[in-house]
N, C-alpha and C positions, 0 to 999 in steps of 0.2 A: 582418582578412582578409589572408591572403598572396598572394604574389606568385602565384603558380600559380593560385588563385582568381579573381586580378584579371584575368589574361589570356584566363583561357576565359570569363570573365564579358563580354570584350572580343568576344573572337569571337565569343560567341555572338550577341551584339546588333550587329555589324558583318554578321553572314551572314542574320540574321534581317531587318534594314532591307533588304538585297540579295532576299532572297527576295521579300519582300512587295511591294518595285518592281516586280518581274516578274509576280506574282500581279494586281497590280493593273494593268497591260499589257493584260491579258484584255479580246479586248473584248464589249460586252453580247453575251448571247445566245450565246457560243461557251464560257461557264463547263462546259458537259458534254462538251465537243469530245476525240476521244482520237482516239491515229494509226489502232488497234486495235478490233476491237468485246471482244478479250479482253485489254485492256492498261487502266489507268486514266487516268480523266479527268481535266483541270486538275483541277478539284473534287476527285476522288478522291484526288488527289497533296496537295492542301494539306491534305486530311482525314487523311490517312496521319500527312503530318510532324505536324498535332498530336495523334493518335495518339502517336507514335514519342517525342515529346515528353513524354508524362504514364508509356509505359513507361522510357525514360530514368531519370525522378525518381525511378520503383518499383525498377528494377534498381540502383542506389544502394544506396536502404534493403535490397533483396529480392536477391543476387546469385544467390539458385534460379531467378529468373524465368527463363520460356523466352522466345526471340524471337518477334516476332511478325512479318507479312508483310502490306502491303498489300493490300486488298481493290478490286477490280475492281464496280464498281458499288454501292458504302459509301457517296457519298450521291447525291442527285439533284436538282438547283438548277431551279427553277422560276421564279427572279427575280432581278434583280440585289442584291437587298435581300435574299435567303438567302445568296447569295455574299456580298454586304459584309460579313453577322455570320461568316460561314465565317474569313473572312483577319480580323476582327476578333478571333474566340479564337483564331485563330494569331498573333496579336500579343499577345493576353495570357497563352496560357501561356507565353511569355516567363521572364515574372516565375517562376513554379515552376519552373522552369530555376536562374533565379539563386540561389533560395533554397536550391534544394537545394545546390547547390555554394559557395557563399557562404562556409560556414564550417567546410569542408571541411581537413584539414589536410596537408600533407607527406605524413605517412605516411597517408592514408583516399586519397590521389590514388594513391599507391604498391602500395596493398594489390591483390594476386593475387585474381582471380576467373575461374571457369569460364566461359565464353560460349559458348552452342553456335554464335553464329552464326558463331564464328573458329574451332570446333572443340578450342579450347586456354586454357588460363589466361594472362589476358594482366590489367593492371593499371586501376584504377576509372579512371585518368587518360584509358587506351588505351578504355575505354566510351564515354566521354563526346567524345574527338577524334574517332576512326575511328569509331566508331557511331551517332553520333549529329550532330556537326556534319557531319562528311565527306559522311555518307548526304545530309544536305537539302542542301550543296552539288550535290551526284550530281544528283536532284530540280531541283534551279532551275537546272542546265544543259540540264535535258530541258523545263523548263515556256520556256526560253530559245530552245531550239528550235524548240518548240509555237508561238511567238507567230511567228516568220517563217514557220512554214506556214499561217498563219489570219488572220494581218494585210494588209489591205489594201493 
């Protein structure tokens, strides 16, 4: 594995332990809570990033992929035991994270790709920082905020 590999392998499991602190913040009963009746809920939000997650691994292999966009009402948590598997496969796609970029080399971090959602060919490296960590940073500053408007 080189060095480029090791670091976003760093970050990604430094922003993902940071995420899931927050996620698990939530307290019972407030897992469908949104600011919006048309914005998404905690739940919605973690559902998204693993979501956002398994397209990441696809636009890798797949650089045709289109973006995809959060869905507003995607799941509906009826207990805290559907939440805890919720942030549970957010902690294990994880690992498809790692795999895919793992063995990744110099030039496959370097390689040009179209991305509509920057409107421009920008490099696999630039997918995986700004698209994908950046984004669920974005995310766990808002599920950040969500817990001081709902916590006690």
């Amino acid at each position: 594995m080189n060095k480029t590999a090791e670091n976003i392998i760093d970050l990604f499991k430094t922003v993902r332990s940071s995420s899931l602190k927050r996620f698990k913040l939530v307290p019972q009963g407030k897992e469908n809570w949104r600011i919006a009746e048309d914005k998404m809920s905690i739940a919605d939000i973690a559902h998204h990033l693993i979501e956002l997650d398994k397209w990441t691994i696809e636009k890798l292999k797949n650089p045709e992929l289109k973006a995809i966009d959060g869905v507003v009402n995607a799941v509906s948590i009826a207990n805290r035991n559907e939440y805890d598997k919720l942030l549970n496969d957010f902690e294990n796609i994880l690992e498809g994270k790692i795999l895919a970029v793992k063995n990744m080399t110099y030039w496959e971090f370097d390689k040009k790709i179209y991305d509509d959602r920057f409107n421009k060919e920008v490099s696999l490296w630039y997918v995986i920082l700004r698209g994908n960590i950046d984004h669920e940073i974005h995310h766990r500053g808002q599920i950040s905020a969500y817990l001081q408007m709902i916590s006690p």
